[in-house]
C-alpha positions as CSV (number, residue, x, y, z in Angstrom):
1,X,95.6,55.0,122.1
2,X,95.8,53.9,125.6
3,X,92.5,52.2,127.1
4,X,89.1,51.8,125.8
5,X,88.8,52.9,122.1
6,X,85.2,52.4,122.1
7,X,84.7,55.2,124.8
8,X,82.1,57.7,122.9
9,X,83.1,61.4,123.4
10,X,80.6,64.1,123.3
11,X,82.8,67.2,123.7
12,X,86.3,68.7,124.0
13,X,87.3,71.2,126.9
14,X,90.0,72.3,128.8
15,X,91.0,70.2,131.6
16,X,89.2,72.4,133.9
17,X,86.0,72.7,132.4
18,X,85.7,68.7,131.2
19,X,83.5,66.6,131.6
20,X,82.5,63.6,131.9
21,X,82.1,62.0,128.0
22,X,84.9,64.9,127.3
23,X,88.4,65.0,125.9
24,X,90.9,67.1,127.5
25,X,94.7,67.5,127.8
26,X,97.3,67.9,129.5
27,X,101.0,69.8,127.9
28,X,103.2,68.1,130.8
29,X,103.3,65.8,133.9
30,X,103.2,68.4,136.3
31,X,99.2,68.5,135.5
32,X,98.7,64.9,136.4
33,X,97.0,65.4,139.5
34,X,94.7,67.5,137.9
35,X,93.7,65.0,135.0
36,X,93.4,62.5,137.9
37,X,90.6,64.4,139.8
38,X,89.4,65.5,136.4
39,X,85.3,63.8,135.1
40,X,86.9,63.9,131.8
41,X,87.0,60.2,130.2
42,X,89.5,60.7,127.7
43,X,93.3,63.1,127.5
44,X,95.6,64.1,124.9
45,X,98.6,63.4,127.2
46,X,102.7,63.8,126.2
47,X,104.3,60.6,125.3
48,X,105.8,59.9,128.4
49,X,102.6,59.4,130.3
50,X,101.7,55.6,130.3
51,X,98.5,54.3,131.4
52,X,99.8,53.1,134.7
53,X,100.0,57.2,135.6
54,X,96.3,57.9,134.6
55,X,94.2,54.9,135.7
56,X,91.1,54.7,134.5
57,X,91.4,57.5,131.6
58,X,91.6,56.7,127.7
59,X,94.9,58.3,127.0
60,X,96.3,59.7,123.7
61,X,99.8,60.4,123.5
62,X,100.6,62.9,121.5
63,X,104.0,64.9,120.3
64,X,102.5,68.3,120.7
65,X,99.0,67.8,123.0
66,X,98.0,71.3,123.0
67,X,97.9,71.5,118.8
68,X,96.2,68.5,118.3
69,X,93.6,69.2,121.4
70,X,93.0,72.4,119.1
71,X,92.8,70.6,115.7
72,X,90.3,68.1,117.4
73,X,88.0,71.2,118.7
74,X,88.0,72.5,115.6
75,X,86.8,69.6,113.7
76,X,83.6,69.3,116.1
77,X,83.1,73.2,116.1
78,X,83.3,73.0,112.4
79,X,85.3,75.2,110.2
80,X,84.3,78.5,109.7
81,X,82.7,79.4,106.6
82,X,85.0,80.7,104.0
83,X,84.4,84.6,103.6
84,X,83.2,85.2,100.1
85,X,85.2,88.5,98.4
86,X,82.9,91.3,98.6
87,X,83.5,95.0,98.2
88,X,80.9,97.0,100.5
89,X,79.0,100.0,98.8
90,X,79.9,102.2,101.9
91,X,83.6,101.3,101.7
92,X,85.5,104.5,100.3
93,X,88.1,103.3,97.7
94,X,90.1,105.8,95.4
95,X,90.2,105.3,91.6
96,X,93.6,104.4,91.6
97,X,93.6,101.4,94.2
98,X,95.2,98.0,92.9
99,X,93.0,95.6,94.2
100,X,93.9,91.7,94.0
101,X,91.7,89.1,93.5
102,X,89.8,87.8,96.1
103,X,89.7,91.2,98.0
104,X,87.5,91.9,101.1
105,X,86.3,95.5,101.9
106,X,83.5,96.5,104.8
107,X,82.1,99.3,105.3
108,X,82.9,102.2,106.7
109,X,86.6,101.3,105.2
110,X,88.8,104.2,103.2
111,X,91.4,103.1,100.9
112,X,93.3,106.0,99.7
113,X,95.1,106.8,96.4
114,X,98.0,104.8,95.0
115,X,97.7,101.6,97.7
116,X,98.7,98.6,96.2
117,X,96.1,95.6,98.1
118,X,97.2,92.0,97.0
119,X,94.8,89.1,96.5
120,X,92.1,87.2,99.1
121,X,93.0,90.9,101.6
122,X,90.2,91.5,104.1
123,X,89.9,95.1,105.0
124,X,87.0,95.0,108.3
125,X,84.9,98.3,109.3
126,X,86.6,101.0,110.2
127,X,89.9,100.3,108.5
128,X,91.7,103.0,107.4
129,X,94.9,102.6,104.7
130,X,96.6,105.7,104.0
131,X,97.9,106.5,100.7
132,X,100.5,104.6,98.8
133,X,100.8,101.6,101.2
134,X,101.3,98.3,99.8
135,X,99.7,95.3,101.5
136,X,100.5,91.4,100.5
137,X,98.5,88.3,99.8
138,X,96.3,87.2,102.4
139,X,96.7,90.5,104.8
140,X,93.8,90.6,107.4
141,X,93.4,94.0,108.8
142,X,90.5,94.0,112.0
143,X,88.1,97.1,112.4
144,X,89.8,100.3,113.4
145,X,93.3,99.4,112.1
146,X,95.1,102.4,110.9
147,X,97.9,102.2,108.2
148,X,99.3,105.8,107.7
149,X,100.8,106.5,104.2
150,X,103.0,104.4,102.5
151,X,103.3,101.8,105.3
152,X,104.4,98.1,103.9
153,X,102.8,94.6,104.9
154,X,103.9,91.1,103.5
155,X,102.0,87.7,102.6
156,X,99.9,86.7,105.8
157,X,100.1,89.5,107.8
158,X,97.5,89.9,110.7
159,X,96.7,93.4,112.7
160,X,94.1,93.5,115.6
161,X,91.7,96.0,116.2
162,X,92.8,99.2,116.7
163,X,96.3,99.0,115.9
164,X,98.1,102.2,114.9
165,X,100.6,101.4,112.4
166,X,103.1,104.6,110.9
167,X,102.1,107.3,113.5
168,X,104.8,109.9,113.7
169,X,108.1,109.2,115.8
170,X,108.5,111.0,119.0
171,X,111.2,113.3,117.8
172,X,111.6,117.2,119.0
173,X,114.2,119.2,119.7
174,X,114.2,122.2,122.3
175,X,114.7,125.4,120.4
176,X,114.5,128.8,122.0
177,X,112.2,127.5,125.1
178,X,109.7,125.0,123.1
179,X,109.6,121.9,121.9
180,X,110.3,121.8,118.0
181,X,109.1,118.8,116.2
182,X,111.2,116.7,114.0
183,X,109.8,115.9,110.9
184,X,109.0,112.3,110.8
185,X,109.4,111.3,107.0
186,X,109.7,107.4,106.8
187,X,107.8,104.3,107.1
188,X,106.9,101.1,108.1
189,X,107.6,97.6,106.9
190,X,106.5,94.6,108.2
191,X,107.8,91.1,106.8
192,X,105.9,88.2,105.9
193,X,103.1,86.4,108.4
194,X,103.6,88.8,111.5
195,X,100.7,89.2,113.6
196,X,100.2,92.2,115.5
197,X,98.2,92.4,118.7
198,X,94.7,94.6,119.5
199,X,96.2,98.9,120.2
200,X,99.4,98.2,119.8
201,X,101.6,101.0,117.7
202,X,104.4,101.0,115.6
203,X,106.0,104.7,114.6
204,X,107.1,105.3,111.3
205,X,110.7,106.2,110.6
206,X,112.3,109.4,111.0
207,X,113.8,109.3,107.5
208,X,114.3,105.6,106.5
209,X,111.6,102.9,107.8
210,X,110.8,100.7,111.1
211,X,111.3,97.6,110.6
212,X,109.2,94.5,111.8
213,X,111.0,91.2,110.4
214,X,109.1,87.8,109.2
215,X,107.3,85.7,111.5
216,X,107.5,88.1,114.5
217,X,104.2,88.3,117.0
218,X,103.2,91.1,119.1
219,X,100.9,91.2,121.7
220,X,98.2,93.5,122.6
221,X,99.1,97.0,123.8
222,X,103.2,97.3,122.3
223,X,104.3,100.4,121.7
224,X,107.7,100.0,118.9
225,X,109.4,103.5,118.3
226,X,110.5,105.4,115.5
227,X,113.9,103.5,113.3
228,X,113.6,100.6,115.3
229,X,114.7,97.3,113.6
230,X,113.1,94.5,115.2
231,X,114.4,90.6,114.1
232,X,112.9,87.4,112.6
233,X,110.3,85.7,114.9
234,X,110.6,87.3,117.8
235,X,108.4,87.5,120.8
236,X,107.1,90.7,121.7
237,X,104.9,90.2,124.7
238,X,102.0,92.7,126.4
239,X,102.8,96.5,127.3
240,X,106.5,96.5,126.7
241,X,107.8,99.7,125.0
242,X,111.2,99.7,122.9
243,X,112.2,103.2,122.5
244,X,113.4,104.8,118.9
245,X,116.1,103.2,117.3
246,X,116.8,99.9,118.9
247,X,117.0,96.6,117.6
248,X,116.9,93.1,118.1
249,X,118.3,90.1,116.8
250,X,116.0,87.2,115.3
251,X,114.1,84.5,118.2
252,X,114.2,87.4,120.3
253,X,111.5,87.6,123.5
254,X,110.5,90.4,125.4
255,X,108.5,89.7,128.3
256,X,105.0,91.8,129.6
257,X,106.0,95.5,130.6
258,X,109.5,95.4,129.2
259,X,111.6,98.3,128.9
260,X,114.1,99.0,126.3
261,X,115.9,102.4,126.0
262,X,117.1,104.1,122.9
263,X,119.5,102.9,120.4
264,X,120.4,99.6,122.1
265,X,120.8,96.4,120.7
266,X,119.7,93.0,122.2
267,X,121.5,90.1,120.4
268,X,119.6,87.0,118.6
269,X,117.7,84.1,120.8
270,X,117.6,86.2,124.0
271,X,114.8,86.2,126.4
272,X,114.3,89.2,128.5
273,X,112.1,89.1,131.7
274,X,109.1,90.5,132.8
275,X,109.3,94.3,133.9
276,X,113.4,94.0,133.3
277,X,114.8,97.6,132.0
278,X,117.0,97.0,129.3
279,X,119.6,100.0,129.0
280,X,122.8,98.8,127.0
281,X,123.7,96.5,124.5
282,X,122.7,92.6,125.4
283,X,125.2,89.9,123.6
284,X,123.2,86.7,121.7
285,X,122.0,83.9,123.6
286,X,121.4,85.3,127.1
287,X,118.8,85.4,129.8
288,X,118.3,88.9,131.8
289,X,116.4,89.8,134.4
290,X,116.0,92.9,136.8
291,X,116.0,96.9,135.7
292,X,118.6,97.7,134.8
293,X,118.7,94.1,133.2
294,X,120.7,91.5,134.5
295,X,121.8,88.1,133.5
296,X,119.4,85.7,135.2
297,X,121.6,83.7,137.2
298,X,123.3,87.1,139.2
299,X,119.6,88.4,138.8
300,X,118.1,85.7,140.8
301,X,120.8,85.5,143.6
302,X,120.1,89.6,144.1
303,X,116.5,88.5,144.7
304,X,117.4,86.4,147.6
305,X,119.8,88.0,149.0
306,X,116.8,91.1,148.9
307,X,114.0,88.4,150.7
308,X,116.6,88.0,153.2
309,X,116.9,91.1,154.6
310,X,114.8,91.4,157.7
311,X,116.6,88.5,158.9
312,X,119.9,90.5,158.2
313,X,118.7,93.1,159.7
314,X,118.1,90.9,162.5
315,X,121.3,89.2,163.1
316,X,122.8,92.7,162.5
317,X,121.1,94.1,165.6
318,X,122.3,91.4,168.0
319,X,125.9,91.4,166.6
320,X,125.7,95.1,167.5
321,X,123.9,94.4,171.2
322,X,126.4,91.8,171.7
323,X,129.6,94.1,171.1
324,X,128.1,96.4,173.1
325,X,128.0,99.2,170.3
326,X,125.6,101.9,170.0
327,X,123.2,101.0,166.3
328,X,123.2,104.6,165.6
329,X,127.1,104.4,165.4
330,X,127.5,103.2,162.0
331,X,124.7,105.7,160.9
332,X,126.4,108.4,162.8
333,X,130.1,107.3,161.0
334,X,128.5,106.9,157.7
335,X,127.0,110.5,157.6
């Protein structure tokens, strides 16, 4: 600790919202200036800021500021209370469900035959699990959540509310002037401690499964298609869409409002831009841009070359005044 250790603090907030008698943080130097104008009286700050750049605060360096800002709110919040295992008289549980030790269920649930539910689960209102799933230790499942039959979750597995998880692939095939639907006859599995993000939707398999790997987080408001096969710890960030039977690699990320096309694979550790259109195999270890995607660097120069324009344009009409040429010419030619 850096400064006066006898300062009392009252509260933590965010460095926008502090206070004086607060703590706040900062994650890197670029938010000096704001800790500087900031009330607060004491900061979490990375180890490289000294007390020399933050005058007059009591400084805390710290490895990871952001974590340990959180651990510290949640010691003077409190930890929640520990949910006791109940089963709700208005939950609807089949006969034949397994249920662990330790298991949650609210009402308004449905648990249908054959479902396996392992120990300490919490099922919340609403929550529908079709028949013959199979869900791990420690599985949290919001209100609304739908598993359709014989869906798979590991150990730790979170699902937000109103996620839609084994719905039928889009799959048809145009016979005789309409639109013929192909059976959809797999499932879903999802590895160990994923966490999957409020209406988002994973489709089940045509024949085999969709496959989420461990340690992967989606955001809110994914749509994953039919066969897909997505890594280990990946990213998979708001309103992207991967079409049916793509995969990825493991520390994958997938910016907001990424698209990837069909049957395409995008290699381990790359990170794909926001809005980028990803239509052909990506190698490991890049960074792409752009639709279609791009790597970053050739990406980026395309960008500027595109701000620059209207100057082009520009400089183009007073090489053409200056050489005495007609600017309808080269339209004229070109046509």
């Amino acid at each position: 600790m850096l400064g006066d250790a006898s300062q009392p603090i009252q509260s933590a907030r965010p460095l926008g919202e502090a206070q004086a008698g607060d703590l706040t943080f900062i994650e890197t130097e670029r938010h000096l200036a704001a800790l500087l104008n900031s009330p607060a009286s004491a900061a979490l700050v990375p180890a490289s800021v000294g007390a020399d750049l933050a005058p007059g605060k009591v400084l805390i360096q710290s490895a990871d500021p952001l974590m340990h800002f959180a651990q510290i709110v949640l010691h003077l919040r409190g930890a929640p209370p520990e949910r006791a295992a109940f089963i709700h008289p208005r939950a609807m549980i089949d006969p034949s469900v397994r249920l662990g030790p330790g298991a949650s269920i609210a009402a308004g649930a449905t648990v249908e035959a054959g479902v396996v539910i392992g120990a300490r689960v919490y099922l919340a209102a609403g929550v529908v699990v079709g028949r013959d799933c199979r869900l791990g230790d420690d599985v949290q499942l919001h209100p609304n959540v739908v598993l359709y039959p014989r869906t798979i979750l590991g150990n730790r597995v979170i699902i937000h509310a109103g996620s839609v998880i084994g719905a039928d692939g889009f799959g048809y095939r145009l016979q005789g002037g309409r639109h013929v639907k192909v059976p959809q006859l797999g499932h879903v599995e999802i590895g160990d401690d994923v966490e999957i993000g409020a209406c988002t939707t994973i489709d089940r398999g045509t024949f085999g499964a969709t496959s989420i790997g461990a340690g992967t987080k989606i955001d809110n408001l994914v749509q994953i298609g039919h066969n897909c096969r997505i890594g280990r710890h990946n990213l998979l960030v708001s309103q992207l869409g991967i079409a049916g039977s793509s995969s990825t690699g493991d520390y994958v990320v997938l910016a907001g409002q990424v698209g990837v096309t069909d049957h395409v694979h995008i290699g381990d550790r790359t990170i794909i831009g926001a809005k980028a259109g990803v239509t052909k195999d990506i190698p490991p270890d890049q960074r792409m841009l752009g639709a279609p995607a791009t790597p970053e660097r050739e990406q980026k120069r395309i960008l500027m070359s595109v701000e620059r324009l209207p100057e082009m344009r520009q400089q183009l009409r007073r090489i053409i005044k200056h050489l005495g040429l007609d600017e309808s010419d080269g339209a004229t030619e070109a046509a």
